[in-house]
DRENGUMI-943010 format. One record per residue: residue in one letter; x, y, z of N, C-alpha, C, O in turn. Coordinates in steps of 0.05 Angstrom, whole numbers. Atoms other than C-alpha are relative to their C-alpha. Last residue first. Layout:
REC,aa,n.xx,n.yy,n.zz,ca.xx,ca.yy,ca.zz,c.xx,c.yy,c.zz,o.xx,o.yy,o.zz
REC,A,X,Y,Z,X,Y,Z,X,Y,Z,X,Y,Z
...
This chain:
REC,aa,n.xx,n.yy,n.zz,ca.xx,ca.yy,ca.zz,c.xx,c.yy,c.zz,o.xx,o.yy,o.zz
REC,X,25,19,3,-186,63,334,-29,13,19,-50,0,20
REC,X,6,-3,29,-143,130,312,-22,-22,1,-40,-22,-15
REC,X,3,-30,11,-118,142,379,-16,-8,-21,-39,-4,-12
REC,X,23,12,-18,-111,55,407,-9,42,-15,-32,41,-22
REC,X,19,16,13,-67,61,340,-16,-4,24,-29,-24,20
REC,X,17,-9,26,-28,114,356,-23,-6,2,-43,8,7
REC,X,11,-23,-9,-16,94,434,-14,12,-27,-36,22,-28
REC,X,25,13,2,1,26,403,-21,20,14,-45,15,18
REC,X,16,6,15,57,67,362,-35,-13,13,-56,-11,1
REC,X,25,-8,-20,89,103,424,-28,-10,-31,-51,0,-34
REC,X,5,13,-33,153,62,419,-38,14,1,-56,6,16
REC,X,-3,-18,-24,163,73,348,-10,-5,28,-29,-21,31
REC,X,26,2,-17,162,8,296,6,30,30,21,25,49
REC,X,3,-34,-5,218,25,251,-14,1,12,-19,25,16
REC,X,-34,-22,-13,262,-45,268,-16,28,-5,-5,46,8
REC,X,4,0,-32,190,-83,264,24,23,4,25,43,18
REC,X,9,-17,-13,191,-70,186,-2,3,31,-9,25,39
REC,X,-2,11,-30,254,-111,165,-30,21,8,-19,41,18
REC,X,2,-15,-17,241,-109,86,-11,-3,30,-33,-14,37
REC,X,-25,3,-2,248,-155,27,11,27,23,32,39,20
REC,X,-14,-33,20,182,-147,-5,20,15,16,20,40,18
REC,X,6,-4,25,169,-225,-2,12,35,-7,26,44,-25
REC,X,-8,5,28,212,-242,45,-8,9,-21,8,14,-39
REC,X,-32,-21,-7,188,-194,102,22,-18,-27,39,-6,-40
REC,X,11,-29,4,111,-213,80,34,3,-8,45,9,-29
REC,X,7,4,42,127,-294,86,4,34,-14,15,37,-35
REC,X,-30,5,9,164,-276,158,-11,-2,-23,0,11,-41
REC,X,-10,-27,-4,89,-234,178,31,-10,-19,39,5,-37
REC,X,2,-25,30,57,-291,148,17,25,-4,24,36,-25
REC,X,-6,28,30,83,-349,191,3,30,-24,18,40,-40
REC,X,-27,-14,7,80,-292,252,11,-14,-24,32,-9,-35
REC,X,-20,33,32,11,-297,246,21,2,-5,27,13,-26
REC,X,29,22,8,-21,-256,306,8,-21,-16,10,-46,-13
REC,X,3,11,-30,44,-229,346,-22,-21,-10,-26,-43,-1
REC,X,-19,26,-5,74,-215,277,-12,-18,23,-8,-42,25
REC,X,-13,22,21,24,-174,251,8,-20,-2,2,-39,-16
REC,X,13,13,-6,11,-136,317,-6,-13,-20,-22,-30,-13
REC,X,4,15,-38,75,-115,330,-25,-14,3,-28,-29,22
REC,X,-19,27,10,78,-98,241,-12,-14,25,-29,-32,24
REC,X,4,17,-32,23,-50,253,15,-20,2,5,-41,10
REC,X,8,-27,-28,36,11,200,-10,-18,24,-18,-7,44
REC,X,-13,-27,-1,79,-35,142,-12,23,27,2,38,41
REC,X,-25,11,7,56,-109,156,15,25,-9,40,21,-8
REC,X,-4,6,-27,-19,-90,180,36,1,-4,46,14,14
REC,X,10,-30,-17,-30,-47,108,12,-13,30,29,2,39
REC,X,-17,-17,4,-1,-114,75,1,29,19,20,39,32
REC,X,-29,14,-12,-40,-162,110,24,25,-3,38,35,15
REC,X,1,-9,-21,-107,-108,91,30,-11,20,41,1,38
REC,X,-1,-29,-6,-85,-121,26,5,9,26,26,19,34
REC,X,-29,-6,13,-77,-196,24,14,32,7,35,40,17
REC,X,-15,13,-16,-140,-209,56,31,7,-7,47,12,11
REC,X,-6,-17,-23,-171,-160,17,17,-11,20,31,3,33
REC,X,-30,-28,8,-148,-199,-45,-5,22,18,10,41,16
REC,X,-28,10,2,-173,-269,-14,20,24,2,41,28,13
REC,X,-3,16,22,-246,-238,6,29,1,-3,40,20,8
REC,X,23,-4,16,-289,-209,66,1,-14,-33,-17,-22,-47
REC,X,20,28,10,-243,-237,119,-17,2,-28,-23,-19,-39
REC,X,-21,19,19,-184,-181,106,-25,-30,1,-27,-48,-16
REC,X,13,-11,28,-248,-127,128,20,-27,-16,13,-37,-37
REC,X,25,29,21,-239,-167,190,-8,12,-24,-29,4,-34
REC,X,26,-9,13,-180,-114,206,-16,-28,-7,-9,-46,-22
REC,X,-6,-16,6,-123,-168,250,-36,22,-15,-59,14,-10
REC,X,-19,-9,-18,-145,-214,312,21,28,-28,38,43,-18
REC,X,-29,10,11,-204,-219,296,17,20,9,16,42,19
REC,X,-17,-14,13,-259,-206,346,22,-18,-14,33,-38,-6
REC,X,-27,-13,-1,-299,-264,355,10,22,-10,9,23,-35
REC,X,8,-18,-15,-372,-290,344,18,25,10,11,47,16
REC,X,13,2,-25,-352,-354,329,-5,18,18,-5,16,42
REC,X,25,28,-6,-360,-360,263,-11,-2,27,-33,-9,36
REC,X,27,-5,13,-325,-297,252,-22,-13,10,-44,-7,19
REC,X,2,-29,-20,-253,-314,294,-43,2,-3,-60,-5,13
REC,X,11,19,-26,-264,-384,254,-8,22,12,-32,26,17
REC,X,25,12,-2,-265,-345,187,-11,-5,17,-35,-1,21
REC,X,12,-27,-1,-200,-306,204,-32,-9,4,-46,-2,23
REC,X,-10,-3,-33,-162,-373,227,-22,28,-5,-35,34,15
REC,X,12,15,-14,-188,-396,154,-3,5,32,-21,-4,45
REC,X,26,-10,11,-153,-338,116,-22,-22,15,-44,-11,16
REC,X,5,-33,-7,-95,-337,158,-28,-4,-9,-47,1,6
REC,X,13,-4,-37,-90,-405,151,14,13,1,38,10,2
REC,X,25,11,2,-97,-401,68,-4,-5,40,-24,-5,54
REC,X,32,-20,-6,-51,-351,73,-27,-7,5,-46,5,12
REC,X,-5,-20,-17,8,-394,92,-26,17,8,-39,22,29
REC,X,13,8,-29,-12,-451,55,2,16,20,-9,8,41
REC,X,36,3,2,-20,-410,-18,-4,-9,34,-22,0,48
REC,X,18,-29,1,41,-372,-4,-16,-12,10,-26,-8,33
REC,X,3,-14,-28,76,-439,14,-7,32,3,-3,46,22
REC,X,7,20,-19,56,-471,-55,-3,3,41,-19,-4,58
REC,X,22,-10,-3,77,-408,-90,-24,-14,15,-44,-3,24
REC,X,12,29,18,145,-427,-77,-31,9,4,-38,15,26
REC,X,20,9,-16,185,-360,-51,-13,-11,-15,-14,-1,-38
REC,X,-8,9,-24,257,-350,-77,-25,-6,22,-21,-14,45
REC,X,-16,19,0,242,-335,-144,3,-20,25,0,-44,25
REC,X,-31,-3,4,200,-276,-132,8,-32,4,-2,-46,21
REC,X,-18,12,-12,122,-283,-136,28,-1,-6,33,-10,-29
REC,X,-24,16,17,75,-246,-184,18,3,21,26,25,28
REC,X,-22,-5,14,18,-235,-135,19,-14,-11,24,-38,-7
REC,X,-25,17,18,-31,-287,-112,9,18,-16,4,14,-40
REC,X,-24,3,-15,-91,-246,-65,32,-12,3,47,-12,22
REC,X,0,29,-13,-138,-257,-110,19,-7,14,31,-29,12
REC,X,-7,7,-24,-154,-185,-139,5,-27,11,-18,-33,19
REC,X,12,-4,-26,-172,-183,-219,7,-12,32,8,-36,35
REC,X,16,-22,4,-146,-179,-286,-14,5,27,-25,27,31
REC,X,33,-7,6,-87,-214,-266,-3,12,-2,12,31,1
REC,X,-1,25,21,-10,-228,-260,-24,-5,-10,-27,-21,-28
REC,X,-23,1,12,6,-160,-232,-1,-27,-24,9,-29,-46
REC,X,8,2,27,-59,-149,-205,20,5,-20,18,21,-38
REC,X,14,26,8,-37,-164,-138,-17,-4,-28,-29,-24,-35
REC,X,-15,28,-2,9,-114,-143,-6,-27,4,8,-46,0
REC,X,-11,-2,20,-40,-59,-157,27,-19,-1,38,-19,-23
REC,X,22,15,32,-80,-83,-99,15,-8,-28,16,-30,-38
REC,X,0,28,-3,-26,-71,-55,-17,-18,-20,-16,-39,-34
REC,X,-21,17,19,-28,-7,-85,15,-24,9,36,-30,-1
REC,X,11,-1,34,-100,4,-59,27,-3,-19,26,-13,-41
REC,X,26,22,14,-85,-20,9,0,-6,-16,3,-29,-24
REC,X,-11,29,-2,-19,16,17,-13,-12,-7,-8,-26,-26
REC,X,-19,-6,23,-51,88,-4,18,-36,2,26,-47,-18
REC,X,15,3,19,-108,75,51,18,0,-23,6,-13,-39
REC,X,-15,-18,27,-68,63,103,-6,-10,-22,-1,-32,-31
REC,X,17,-6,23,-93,39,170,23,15,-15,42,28,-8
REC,X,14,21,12,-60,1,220,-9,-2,-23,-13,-22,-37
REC,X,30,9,-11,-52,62,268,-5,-33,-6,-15,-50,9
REC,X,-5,24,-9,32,69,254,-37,-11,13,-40,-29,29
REC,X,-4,9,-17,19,135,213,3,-31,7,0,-47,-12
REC,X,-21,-9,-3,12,146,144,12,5,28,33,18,28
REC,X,-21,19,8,-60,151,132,30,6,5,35,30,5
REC,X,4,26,-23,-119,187,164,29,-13,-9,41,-18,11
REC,X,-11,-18,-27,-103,243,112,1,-12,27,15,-3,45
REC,X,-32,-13,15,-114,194,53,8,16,29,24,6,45
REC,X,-20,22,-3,-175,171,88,34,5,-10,57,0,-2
REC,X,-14,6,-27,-196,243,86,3,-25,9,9,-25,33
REC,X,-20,-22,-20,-188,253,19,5,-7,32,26,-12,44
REC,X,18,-24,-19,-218,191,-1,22,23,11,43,21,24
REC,X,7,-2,-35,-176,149,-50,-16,22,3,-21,40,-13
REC,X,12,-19,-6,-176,124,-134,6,-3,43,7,-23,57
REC,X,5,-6,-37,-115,89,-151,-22,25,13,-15,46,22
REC,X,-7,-6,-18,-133,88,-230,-1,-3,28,-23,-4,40
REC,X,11,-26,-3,-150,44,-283,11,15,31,20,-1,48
REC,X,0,-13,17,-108,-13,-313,-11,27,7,-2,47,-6
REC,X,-22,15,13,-121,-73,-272,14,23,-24,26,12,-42
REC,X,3,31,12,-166,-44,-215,25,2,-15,45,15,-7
REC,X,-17,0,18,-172,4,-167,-8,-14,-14,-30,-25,-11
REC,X,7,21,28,-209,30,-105,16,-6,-18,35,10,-16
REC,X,-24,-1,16,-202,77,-41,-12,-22,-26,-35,-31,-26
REC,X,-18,-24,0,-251,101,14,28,-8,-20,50,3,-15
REC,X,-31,12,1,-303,52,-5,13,31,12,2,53,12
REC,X,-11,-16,8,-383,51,10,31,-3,7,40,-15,27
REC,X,-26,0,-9,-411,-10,-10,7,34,6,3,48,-13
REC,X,-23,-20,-3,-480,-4,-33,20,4,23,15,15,45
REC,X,-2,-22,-17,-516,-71,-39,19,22,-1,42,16,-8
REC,X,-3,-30,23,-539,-133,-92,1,19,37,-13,14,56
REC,X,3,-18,-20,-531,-201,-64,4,28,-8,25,37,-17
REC,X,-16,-37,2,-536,-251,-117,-13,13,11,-38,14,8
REC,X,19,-23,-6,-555,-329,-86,10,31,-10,28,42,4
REC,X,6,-12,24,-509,-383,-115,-24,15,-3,-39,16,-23
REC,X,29,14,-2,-522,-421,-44,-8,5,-41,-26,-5,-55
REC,X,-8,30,7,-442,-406,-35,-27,-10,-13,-25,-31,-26
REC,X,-11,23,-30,-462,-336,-41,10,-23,-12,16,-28,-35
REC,X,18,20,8,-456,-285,-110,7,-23,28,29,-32,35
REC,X,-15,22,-11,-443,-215,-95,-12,-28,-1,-37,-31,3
REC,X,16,8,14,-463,-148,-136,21,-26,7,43,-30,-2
REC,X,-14,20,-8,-442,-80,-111,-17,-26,-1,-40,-24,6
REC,X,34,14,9,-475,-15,-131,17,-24,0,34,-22,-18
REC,X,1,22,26,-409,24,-106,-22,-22,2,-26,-35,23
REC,X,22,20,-5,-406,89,-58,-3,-14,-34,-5,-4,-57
REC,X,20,-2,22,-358,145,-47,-5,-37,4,5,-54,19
REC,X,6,18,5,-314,176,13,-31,-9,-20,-52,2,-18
REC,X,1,20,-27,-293,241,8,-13,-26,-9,-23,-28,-31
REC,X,3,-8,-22,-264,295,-33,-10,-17,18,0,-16,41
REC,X,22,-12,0,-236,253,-84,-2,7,28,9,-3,47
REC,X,7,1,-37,-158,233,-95,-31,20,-5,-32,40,-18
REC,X,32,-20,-3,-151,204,-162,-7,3,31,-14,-13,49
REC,X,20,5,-32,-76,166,-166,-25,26,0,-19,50,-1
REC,X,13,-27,-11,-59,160,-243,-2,-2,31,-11,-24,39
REC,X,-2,-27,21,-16,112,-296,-11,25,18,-2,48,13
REC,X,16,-32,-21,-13,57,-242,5,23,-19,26,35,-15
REC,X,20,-3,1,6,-13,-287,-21,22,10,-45,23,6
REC,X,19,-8,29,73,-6,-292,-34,-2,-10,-42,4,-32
REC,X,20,-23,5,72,-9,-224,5,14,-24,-1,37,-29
REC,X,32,-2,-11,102,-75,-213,-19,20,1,-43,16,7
REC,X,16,10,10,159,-58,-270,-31,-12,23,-54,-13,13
REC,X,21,-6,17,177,-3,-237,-19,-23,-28,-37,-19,-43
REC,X,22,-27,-8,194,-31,-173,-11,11,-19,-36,14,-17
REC,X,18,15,-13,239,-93,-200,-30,15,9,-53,6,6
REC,X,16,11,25,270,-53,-251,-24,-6,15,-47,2,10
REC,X,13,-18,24,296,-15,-192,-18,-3,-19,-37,12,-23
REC,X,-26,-18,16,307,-62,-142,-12,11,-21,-33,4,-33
REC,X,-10,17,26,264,-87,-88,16,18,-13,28,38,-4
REC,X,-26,16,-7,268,-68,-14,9,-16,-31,27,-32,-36
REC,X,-26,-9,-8,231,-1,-26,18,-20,-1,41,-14,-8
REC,X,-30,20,14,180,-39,-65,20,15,8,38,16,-8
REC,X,5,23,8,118,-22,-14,31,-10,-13,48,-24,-2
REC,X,-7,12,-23,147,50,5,-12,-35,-5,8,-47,4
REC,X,-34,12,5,141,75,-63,9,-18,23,25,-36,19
REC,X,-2,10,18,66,85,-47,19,-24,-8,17,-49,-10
REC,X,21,22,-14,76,115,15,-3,-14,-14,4,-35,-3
REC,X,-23,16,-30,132,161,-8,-11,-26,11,2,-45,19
REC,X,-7,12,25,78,182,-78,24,-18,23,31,-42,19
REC,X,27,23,18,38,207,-22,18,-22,-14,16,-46,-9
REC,X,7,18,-21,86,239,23,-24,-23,-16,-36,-45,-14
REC,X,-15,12,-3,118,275,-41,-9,-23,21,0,-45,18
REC,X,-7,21,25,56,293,-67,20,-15,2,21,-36,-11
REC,X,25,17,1,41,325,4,-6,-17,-17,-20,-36,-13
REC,X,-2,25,-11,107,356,-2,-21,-13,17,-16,-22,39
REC,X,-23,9,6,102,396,-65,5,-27,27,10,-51,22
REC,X,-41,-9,4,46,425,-41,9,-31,-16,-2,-52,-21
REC,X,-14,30,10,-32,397,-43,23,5,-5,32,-6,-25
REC,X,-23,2,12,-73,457,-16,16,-25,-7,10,-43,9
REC,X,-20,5,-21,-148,444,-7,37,-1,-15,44,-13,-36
REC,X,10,-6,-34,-210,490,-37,28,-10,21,36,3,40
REC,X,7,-27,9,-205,495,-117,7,14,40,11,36,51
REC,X,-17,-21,10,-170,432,-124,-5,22,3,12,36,-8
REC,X,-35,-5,-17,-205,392,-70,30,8,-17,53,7,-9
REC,X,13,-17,-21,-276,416,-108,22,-3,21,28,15,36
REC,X,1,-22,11,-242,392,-179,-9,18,27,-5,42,27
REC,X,31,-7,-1,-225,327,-148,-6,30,-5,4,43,13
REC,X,16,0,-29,-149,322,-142,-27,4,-23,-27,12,-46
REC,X,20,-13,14,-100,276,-195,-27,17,17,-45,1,24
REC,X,20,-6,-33,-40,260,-182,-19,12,-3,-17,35,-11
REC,X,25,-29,-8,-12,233,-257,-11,-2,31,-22,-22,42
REC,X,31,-1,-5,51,187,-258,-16,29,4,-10,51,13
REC,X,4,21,19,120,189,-285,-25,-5,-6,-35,-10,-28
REC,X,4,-10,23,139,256,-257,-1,-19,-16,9,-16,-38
REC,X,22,-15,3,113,233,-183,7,11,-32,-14,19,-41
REC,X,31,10,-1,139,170,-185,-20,23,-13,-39,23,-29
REC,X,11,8,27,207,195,-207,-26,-9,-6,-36,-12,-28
REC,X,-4,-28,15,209,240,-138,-1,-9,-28,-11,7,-43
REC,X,15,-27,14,185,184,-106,-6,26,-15,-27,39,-22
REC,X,20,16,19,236,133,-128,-15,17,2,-17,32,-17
REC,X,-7,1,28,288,192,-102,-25,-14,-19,-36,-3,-39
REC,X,-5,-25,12,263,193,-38,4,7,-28,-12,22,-40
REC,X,22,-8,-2,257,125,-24,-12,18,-9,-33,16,-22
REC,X,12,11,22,329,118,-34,-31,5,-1,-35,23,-18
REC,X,-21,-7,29,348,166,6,-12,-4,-26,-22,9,-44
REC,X,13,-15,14,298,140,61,10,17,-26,-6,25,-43
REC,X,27,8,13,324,82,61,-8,19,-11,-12,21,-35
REC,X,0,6,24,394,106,70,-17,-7,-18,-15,-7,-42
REC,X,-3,-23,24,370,148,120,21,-15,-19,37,1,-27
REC,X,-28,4,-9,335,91,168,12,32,-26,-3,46,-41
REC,X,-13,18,19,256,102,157,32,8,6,36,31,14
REC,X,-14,25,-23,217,118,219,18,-15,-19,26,-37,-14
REC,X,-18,-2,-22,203,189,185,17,-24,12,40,-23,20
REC,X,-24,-9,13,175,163,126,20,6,19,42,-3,18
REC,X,-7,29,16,121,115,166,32,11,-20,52,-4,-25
REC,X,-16,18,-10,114,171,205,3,-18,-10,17,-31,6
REC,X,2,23,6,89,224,151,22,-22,26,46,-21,25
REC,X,37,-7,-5,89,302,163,-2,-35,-2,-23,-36,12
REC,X,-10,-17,-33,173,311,183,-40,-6,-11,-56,5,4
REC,X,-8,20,-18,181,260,125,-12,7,23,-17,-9,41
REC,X,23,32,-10,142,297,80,6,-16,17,-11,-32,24
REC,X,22,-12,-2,184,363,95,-26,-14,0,-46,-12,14
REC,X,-1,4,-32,250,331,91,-27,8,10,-31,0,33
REC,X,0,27,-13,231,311,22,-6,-1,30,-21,-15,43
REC,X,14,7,-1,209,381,10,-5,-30,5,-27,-40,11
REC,X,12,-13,-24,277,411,38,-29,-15,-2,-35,-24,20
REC,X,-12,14,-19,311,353,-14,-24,19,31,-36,7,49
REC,X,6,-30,-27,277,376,-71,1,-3,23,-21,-2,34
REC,X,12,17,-28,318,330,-121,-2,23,25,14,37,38
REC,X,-24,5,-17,344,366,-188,-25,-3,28,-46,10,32
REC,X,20,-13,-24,291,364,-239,15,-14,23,14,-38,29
REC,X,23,-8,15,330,367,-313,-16,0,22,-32,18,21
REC,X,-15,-34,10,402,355,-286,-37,15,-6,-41,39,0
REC,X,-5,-25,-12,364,298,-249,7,24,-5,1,43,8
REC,X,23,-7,-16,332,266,-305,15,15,27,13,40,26
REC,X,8,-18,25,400,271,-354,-26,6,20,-29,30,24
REC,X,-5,-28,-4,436,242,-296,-20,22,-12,-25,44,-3
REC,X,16,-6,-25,385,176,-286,14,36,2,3,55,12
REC,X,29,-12,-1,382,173,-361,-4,15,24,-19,34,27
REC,X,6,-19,17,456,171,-372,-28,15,5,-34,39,5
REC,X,-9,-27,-17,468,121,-312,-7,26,-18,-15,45,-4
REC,X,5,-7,-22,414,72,-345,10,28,25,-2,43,40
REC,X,26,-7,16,445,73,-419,-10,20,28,-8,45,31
REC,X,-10,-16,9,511,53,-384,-24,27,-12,-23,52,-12
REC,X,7,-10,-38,474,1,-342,11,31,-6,7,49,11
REC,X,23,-9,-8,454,-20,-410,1,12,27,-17,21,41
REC,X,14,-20,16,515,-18,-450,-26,10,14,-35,32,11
């Protein structure tokens, strides 16, 4: 009855906004992360975004509504990037982790938060942060325009992965801590020791003066650590795996996807471009 239910809805929604296939091809052909996708992926992919986008609000800044165009497939490359996280899960599986994203707020540029940190010494550190993306447990994917436009290549960076990485770590919380709701098949026991050296190997880098070996923004706290893993694990897999390959195989279980197989040959040429 219910898969029955299920095929009804999915016709009744396409007869009602039949799939804009030229504008698919049209985010692909602007987005490498869509492009490097196999074409059954992207199929599928395709489709989730196209229900993403009439499920959810996109929302621009009243001064990048009046001033920058936002087509049809710029919402599609958005909402692609997005979807691209639970591509390897299954249906239910994908909208129930973002039942929690009602909006994405794209502002014209990067913005600033009165920020309020407590040390080990139980010292509070008051300073302005400035972000190019944000979220929380209920309120919207806010991003920067032009981090948004930075994004979507193989650099490393991707501001739209970050922030709904977030929104999957606030699947079982009110707030970031890098412990998503976990699938069956991974023990939350080898999350915790997995990340926990990552998250210690990051420290040392720090302590001693070192580059890390992925963004050090993932040192700053558990659920950036998580984030920024994720952002490395879709647009830098090669240098993902090469640093922690423990995490990289934890990653490829958890959201059930080979990323090294789209990796393009002239990716570390991106990413030496964009660093």
């Amino acid at each position: 009855m219910l898969g029955r239910l299920k095929r009804w809805r999915e016709q009744h929604f396409a007869a009602r906004h039949p799939f804009p296939d030229e504008a698919w091809a049209e985010a692909r052909g602007r987005v490498a992360l869509l492009a490097a996708l196999a074409e059954e992926e992207a199929e599928c992919l395709g489709q989730r975004a196209w229900r993403f986008l009439h499920a959810k609000r996109i929302s621009l800044h009243p001064e990048l509504a009046e001033a920058t165009p936002f087509d049809l497939p710029a919402r599609l490359a958005l909402a692609g990037q997005a979807c691209l996280l639970t591509l390897g899960w299954r249906d239910d599986e994908h909208l129930e982790a973002f039942g929690n994203v009602h909006e994405v707020l794209i502002l014209p540029d990067a913005f600033r938060r009165r920020v309020e940190e407590m040390d080990e010494f139980g010292v509070v550190h008051e300073y302005d942060d400035e972000r190019a993306g944000e979220t929380s447990h209920q309120g919207p994917v806010v991003v920067a325009f032009p981090d948004l436009m930075e994004s979507g290549d193989f650099s490393g960076f991707n501001v739209l992965i970050h922030e709904f990485a977030h929104k999957l770590d606030l699947g079982n919380s009110l707030d970031v801590d890098g412990f998503p709701p976990l699938p069956g098949d991974i023990d939350p026991r080898e999350w915790h020791r997995v990340f926990m050296a990552v998250w210690d190997d990051l420290q040392a880098h720090i302590a001693r003066g070192e580059a890390t070996p992925i963004d050090d923004y993932a040192a700053t706290h558990p659920g950036e650590c998580f984030a920024v893993c994720c952002e490395a694990f879709f647009t830098a897999p090669d240098l993902l795996h090469d640093a922690y390959p423990a995490l990289f195989d934890l990653l490829g279980r958890y959201f059930r996807q080979q990323t090294l197989n789209r990796l393009p040959p002239s990716a570390d040429h991106a990413r030496l471009e964009h660093h």
